[in-house]
N, C-alpha and C positions, 0 to 999 in steps of 0.2 A: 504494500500500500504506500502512496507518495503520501507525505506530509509535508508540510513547512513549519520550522520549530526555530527561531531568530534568525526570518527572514530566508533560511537556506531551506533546499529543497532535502529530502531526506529516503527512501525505500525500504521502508518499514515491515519488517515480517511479526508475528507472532511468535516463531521459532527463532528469530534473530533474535529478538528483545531476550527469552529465555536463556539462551546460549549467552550473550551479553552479560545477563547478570549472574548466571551462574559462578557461585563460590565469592561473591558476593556479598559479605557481613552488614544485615540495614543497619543502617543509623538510626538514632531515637526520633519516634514519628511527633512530629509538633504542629503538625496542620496539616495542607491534603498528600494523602498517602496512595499507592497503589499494590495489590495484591498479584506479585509473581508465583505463581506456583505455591511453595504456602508459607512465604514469607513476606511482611508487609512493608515496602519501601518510599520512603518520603517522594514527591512527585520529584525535586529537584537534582535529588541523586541518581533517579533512574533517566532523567533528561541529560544528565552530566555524561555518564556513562553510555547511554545509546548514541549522544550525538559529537562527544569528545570537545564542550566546550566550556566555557567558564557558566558558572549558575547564571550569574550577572548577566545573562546575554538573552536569557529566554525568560518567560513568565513561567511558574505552575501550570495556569489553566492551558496551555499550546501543548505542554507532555498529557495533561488530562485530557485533552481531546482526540489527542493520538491515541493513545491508552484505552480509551472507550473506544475509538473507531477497529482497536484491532482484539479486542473483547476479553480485554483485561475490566478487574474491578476495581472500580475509585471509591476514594472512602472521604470526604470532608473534614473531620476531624480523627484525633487520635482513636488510636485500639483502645488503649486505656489510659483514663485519667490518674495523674499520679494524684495518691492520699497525701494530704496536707496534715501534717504531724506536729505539733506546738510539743515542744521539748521545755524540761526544765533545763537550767543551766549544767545541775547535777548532771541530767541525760545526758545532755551536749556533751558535754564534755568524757563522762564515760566511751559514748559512740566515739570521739576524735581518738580515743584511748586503744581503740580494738576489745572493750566490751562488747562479749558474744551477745549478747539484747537488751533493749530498753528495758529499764528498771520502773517497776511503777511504783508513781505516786502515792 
């Protein structure tokens, strides 16, 4: 499939984007993500990677378009919400220590 992803023109497979990211480690997902095979990748790093350019050069939504056109699944927000933890100083400071768990209050 032809796309254009910053301005350039690009020929897009299904089985290339696969092969492309295979072996692949995501990065932590922080906004729109896509689902390879069965791992979830930020839209920007799978842009980076299929099109060999700097992030800075493309948007998100030009890899989410290609991404859906080649029937991949987008996701808008994160897999999961990270939990918001309010620590005592005590905690904090155990966690900085290499305490094996939060101590409760």
């Amino acid at each position: 499939m032809r796309c254009v992803i910053a301005r350039y023109p690009f020929d897009l497979t299904k089985d290339g984007v696969m092969d492309s990211m295979k072996g692949i480690t995501p990065e932590p997902v922080t906004g729109e993500s896509v689902t390879i095979g069965r791992r979830r990748y930020p839209v920007k790093q799978v842009g980076e990677i299929i099109t060999r350019q700097d992030r800075r050069d493309f948007t998100g939504g030009e890899v989410v378009r290609a991404m859906v056109r080649l029937g991949f699944t987008c996701h808008e927000h994160p897999a999961t919400p990270v939990p918001v933890q309010d620590l005592t100083p005590m905690q904090s400071a155990s966690a900085l220590l290499g305490a094996p768990g939060v101590w409760e209050a």
